[in-house]
Each structure stands twice: as structure tokens, then as C-alpha cells.
C-alpha distance (Angstrom), angle and dihedral (degrees) to the residues before:
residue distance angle dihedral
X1 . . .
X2 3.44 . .
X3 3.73 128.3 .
X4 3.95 136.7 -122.6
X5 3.67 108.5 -80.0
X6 4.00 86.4 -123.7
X7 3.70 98.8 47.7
X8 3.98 99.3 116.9
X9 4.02 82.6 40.6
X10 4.11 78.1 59.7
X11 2.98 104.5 45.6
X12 4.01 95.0 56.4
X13 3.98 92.3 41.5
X14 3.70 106.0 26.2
X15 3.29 126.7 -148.2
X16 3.48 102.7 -59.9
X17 3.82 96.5 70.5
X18 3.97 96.7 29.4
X19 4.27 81.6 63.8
X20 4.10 87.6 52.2
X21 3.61 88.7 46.7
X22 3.77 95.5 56.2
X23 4.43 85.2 47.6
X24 4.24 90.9 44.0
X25 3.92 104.6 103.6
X26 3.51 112.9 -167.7
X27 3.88 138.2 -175.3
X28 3.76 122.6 -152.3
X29 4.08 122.9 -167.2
X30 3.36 115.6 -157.1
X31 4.17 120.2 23.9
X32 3.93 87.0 -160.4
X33 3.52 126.4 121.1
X34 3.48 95.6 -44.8
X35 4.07 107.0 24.9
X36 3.76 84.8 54.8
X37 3.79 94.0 59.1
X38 4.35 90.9 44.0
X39 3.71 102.9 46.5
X40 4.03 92.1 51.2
X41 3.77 92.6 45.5
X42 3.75 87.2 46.7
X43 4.04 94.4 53.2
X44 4.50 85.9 37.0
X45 3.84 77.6 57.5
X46 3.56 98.2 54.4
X47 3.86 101.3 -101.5
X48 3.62 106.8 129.6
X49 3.71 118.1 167.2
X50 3.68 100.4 89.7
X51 3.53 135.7 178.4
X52 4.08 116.6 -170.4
X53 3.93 122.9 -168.0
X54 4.17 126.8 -173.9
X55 3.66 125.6 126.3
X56 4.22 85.6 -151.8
X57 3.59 136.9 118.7
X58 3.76 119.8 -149.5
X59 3.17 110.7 -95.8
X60 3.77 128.9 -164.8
X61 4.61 86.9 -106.7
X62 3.23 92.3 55.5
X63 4.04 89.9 63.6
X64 3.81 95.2 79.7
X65 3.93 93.1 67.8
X66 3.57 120.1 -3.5
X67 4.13 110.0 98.4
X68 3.83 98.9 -133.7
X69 3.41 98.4 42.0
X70 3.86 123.3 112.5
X71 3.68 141.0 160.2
X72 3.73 77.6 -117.6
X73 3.35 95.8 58.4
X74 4.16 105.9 41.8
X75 3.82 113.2 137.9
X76 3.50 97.9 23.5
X77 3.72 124.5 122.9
X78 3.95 109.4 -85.6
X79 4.08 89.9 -133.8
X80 3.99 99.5 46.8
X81 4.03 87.0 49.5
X82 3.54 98.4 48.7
X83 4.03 97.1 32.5
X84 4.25 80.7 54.5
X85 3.69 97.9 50.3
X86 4.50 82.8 42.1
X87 3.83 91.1 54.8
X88 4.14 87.9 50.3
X89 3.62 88.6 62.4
X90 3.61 97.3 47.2
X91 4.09 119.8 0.1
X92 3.96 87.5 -164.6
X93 3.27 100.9 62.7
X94 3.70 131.0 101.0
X95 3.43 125.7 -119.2
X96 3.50 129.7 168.8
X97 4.11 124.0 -166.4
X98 3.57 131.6 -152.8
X99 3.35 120.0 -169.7
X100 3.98 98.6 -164.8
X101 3.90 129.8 108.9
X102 3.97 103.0 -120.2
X103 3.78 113.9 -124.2
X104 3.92 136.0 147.5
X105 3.64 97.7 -98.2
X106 3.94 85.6 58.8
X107 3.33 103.2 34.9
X108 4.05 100.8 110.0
X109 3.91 87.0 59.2
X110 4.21 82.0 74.5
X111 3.56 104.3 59.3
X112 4.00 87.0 -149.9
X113 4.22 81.9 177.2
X114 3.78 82.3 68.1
X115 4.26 98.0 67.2
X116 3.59 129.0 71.2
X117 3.95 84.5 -146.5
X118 3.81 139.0 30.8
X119 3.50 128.3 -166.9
X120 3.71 129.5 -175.3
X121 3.50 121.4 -153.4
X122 3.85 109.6 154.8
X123 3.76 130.6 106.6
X124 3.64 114.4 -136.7
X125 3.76 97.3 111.5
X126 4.21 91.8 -144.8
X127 3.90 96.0 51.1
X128 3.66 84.4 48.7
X129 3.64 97.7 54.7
X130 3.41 82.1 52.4
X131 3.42 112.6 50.2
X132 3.88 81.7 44.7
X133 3.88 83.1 64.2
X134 3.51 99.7 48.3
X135 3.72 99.1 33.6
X136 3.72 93.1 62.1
X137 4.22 88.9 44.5
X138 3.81 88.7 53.1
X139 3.80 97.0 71.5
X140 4.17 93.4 -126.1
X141 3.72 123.9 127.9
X142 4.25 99.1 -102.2
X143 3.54 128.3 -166.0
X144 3.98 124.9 -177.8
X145 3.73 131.8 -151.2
X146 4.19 110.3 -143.6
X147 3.47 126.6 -157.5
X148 4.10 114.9 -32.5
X149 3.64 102.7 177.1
X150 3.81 139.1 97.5
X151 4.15 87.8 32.1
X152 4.02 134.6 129.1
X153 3.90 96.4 157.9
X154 3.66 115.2 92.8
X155 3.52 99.1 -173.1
X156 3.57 105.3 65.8
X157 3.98 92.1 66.6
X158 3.24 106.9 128.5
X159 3.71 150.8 -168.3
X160 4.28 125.3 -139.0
X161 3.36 146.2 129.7
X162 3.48 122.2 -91.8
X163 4.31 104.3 -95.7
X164 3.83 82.9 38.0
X165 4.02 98.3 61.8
X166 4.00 107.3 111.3
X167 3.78 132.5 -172.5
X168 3.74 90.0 19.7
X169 3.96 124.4 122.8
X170 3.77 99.4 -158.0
X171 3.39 93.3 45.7
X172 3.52 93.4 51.1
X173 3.81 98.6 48.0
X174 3.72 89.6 47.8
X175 3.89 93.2 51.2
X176 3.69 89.2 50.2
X177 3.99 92.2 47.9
X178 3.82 80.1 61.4
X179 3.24 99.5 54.3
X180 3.86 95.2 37.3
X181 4.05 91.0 60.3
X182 3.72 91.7 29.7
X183 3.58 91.1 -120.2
X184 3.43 126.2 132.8
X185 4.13 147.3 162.8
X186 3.59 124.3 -63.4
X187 3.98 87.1 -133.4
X188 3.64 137.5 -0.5
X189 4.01 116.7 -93.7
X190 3.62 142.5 -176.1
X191 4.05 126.8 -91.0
X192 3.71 136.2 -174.1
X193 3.60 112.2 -135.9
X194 3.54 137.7 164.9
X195 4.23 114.3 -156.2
X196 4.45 89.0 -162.0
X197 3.71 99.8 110.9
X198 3.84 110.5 -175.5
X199 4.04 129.7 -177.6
X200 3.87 129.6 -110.5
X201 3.57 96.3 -103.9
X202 4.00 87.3 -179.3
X203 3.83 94.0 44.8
X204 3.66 94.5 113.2
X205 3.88 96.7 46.4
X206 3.47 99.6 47.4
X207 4.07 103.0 24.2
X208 3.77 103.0 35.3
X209 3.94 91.8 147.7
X210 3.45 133.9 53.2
X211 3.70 119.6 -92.1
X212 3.50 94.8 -131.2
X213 3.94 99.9 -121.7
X214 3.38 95.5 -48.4
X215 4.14 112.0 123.4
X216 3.19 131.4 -76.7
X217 4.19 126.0 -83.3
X218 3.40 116.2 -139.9
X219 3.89 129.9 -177.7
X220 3.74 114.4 -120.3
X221 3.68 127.1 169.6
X222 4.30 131.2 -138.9
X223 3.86 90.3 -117.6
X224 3.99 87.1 60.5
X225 3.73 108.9 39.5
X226 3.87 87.8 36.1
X227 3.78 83.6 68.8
X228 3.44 94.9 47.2
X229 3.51 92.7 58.1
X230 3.81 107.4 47.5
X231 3.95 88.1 41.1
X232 3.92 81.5 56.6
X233 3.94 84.2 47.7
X234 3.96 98.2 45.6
X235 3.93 93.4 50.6
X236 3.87 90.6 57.5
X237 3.92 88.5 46.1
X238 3.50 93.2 42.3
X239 3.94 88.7 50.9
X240 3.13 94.1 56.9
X241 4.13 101.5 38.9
X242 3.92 79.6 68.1
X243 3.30 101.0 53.6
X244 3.66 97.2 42.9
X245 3.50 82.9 50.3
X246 4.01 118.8 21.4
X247 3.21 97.4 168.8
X248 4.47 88.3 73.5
X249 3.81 82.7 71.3
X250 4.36 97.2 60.5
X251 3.45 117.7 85.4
């Protein structure tokens, strides 16, 4: 007879925490190159009240990095894909999609007050500044992915909160948005940032023309985001491993 699809997930955090897991209701923006990679290690890990939001189709440049996408699966809807390939892994689990692109005018239409965690993993810099903003007002454990692009080196992923992140553009230019409208977090939280910030060597092959104020592409690889994304995951399992269990923290 077959086992429980979370048994070895068991085994390492017994019971206690595999019951929180199945109670945990997250919210990811952003199933990119890096959401992708954190909601499926969050439902691998047991977690599985889900909610998904992207307003995206597949497309065929998303194929290099992002985990549901396929050349089998270009033009469909971002959420449907990855919600499929979610409900492969484990049929019982629930997973709600919302096909919507997060921004402050619709930002009540989330109920962030709902989720026990929030992570942001979307690239327009001013929805992130505001879902920053509301995030940390919503009273939800938030993490947020920073820049992923333009990097090879693995190594120099790393984890900080937000007024410690160094060396890396986005989190710079949101920091000084803060400052600039004199608006800031509720509470500090945790990034994952990278400082490495490489050149598009292919820029003039593939981009030869300007883009006509639309934003900036940037190469990024699946080695890279993919890190971003289960980092994103391990902080909120980490979280709550030491609350479950608070005595992990003590010396």
C-alpha cells in the first residue's frame, strides 16, 4: 500500500507542523520565474491552501525558467497551467486562481487580511511598492522577491530585510520611493536579493530597437529565479517551523 504523499515531509516535522501546514493559507503574486518555483515547493511541502494571482498567458519566453511553462502550453492562462500541474501533485488540495494584475486601485478585491502569508513576486516596480504597503498593513507574514534578472552567480543569493538589501537596483529605487513620498512599511520584512548585476550581452541581437517606453527586458536564467523562489518558500516554512515549535530557536 502506498503511502501519504507527505510522509518524508512527516517524518522531519511531525505531526504537529504537518496539521498547521494543512490550516496555513497563503497568497502568491506573480507565478513567474520565481513565484512558479515557491508556490510548488510550498504545496511539495505540505502547504495546501493556495491562492495564485497573474493576469499572463504563457508565452513562448517564459519557457527558459518558469516551472509550468511549456511549448505545449504557450498562450494559456498563467493560473489554469500552473493550478493544473498543482492539482497533479495533490488532487485534494485547494487552489484558488485569480486571473487579475495586482495594483493599488484593486487592491481591496484581495482580501490580503484573509492569508497567514503574502508573497510578492511580480515586477512592475509601482504595484510592488504597493503591495509592499498594504501587505505589511494587512497583519500577514510577507516576504518579497527583488530583482532576479541579469544573474549567472548562484552564490550571491541572499537573504535581508528590506533597509538592509545592498547592491540591488530595485531595492534601492523602491527604498527611495519611500522616502520620496514619505511613506513607508508598517513593519520591517524579509527580501531575497541578489547584489551580481550582469549586462545583456545579447541586447543588440535580440533588442535592436527601442521598446517604446515599455519596461525594460532583462535576461534571467532557471538556476537563478529558481532560487529565488524556494528561498521565498523556505522563509514561510521556516516561519512557521518556529512557531510550531519555539523552542528550535533557543540555543
Amino acid at each position: 500500500m502506498e503511502g501519504n504523499i507527505y510522509d518524508r515531509s512527516q517524518l522531519l516535522l511531525g505531526s504537529k507542523m504537518t496539521k498547521r501546514l494543512e490550516e496555513v493559507k497563503v497568497i502568491v503574486f506573480g507565478i513567474g520565474g520565481v513565484g512558479s518555483w515557491c508556490i510548488e515547493s510550498l504545496l511539495r511541502s505540505g502547504i495546501t491552501q493556495l491562492t495564485i494571482v497573474d493576469s499572463d498567458n504563457v508565452s513562448s519566453s517564459n519557457v527558459n525558467r518558469q516551472l509550468m511553462a511549456t511549448s505545449l502550453n504557450v498562450g494559456q492562462p498563467k493560473t489554469e497551467v500552473m493550478k493544473e500541474r498543482l492539482l497533479a501533485i495533490n488532487p485534494n488540495a485547494s487552489i484558488q486562481t485569480i486571473c487579475s494584475h495586482y495594483c493599488d486601485e484593486n487592491h481591496k478585491q484581495f482580501n490580503l487580511g484573509s492569508y497567514d502569508y503574502i508573497i510578492d513576486a511580480i515586477d512592475s516596480f509601482k504595484d510592488k511598492y504597493s503591495l509592499i504597503l498594504r501587505a505589511c498593513q494587512s497583519g500577514a507574514v510577507f516576504f518579497s522577491s527583488m530583482g532576479a534578472a541579469l544573474k549567472v552567480d548562484p552564490t550571491r543569493i541572499k537573504v535581508a530585510e528590506f533597509w538592509n538589501v545592498r547592491g540591488c537596483p530595485l531595492g534601492a529605487a523602491l527604498r527611495k520611493r519611500c522616502k520620496q513620498r514619505k511613506t513607508y512599511p508598517a513593519h520591517k520584512f524579509r527580501c531575497v536579493y541578489s547584489e551580481e548585476v550582469l549586462p545583456n550581452l545579447g541586447e543588440e541581437e535580440l533588442h535592436p530597437v527601442s521598446t517604446d517606453g515599455h519596461a525594460q527586458v532583462n535576461g534571467s536564467l532557471s538556476h537563478i529565479t529558481g532560487i529565488f523562489g524556494l528561498t521565498l518558500a523556505g522563509l514561510v516554512m521556516k516561519d512557521i517551523y518556529e512557531k510550531v515549535y519555539p523552542e528550535s530557536g533557543k540555543e
